[in-house]
N, C-alpha and C positions, 0 to 999 in steps of 0.2 A: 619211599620209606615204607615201613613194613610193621603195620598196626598189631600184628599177632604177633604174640611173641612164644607164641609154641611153632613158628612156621618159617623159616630160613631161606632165601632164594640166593642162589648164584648164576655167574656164567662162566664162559671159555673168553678167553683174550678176544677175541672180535665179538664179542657178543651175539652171534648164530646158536650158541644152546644154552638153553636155558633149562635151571632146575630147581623144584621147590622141595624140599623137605620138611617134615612137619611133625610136633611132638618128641619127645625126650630121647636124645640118641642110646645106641645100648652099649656105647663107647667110644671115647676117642683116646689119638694117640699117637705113638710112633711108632714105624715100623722100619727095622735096620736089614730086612733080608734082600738079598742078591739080586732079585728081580724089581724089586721096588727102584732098590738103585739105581740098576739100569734106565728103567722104567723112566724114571723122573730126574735122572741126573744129576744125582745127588746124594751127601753120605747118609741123608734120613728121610722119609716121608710121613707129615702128618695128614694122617686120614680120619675120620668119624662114622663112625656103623649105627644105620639104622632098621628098621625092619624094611621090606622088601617092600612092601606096600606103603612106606611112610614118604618112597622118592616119586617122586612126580617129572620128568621131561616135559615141560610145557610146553618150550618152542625148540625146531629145529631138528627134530630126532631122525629126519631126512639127510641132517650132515651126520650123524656117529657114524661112524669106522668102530668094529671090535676085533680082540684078537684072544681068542681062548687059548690061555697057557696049561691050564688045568681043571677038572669039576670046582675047585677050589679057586679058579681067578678066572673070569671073563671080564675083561678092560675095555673100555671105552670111550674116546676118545673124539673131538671136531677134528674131521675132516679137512675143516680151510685153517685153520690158525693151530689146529695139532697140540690143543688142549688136555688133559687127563682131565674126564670128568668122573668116571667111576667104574666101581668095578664090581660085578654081581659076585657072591659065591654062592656053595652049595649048603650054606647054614641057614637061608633064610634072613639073612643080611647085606644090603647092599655098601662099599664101603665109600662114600663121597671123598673127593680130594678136597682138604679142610681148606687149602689155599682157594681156591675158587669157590669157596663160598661169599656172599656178602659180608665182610667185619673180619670174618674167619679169627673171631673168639675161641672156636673152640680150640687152636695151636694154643691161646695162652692158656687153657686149661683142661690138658691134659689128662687123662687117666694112667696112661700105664704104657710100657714100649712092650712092643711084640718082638721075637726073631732077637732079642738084645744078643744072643749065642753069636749071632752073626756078626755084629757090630764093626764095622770099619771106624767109629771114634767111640771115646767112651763118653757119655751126657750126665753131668754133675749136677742131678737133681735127687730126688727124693722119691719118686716115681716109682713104684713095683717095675723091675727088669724080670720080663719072661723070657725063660733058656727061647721055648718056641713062642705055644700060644697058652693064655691061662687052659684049666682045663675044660671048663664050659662051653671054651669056642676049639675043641678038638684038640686040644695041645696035651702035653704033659703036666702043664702048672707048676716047673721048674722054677723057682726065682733064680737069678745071678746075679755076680756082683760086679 
């Protein structure tokens, strides 16, 4: 159990990596672009961004596998059970897969879908829809509907 409650631990399905994150993320959410999907095999991925120094690899960082798609996505992934555990960008933000986190609260609370332009289903919530990305994190700050 996990006495801080500014500080989040996860793993990969076999439990080889482990990850702490620590203090208020600078967002979570979903992301409906092309690569994510592929990515995670699936119509959506909920992910959580936080500063670059806030992710911690405690154990295991001997098994990541990464695969640089862009300045913009370095992914990372266990080696033995072929987990997504995160993915660095070049904003100074690392983005944790919300699923492998411990509780993975933050899927139920949400900020905002990123790429919604992209969307393979439409999500009937209430959530700001970004055409791309707000503009803060390099986007246009398009909303859609």
């Amino acid at each position: 159990m996990n006495d801080n409650p500014e500080e989040y631990q996860g793993s990969c399905l076999c439990g080889g990596v482990k990850v702490t994150v620590s203090g208020a993320p600078a967002a979570s959410g979903y992301c409906h672009c092309e690569t994510c999907r592929k990515w995670h095999a699936a119509p959506v991925n909920a992910w959580v961004a936080w500063p670059d120094a806030a992710v911690t690899v405690t154990e295991g960082e001997d098994l990541l596998q990464s695969f640089r798609l862009s300045e913009m996505s370095h992914r990372h992934w266990c080696s033995t059970c072929g987990t997504g555990i995160l993915n660095v960008t070049n904003k100074g933000l690392t983005i944790v897969y919300a699923m492998m986190l411990d509780g993975s609260e933050f899927v139920n609370e949400p900020s905002l879908h990123v790429n919604y332009g992209k969307r393979v289903m439409d999500v009937p919530d209430t959530l700001p829809k970004f055409k791309d990305f707000p503009s803060e994190f390099g986007g246009t700050g398009e909303i859609v509907t």
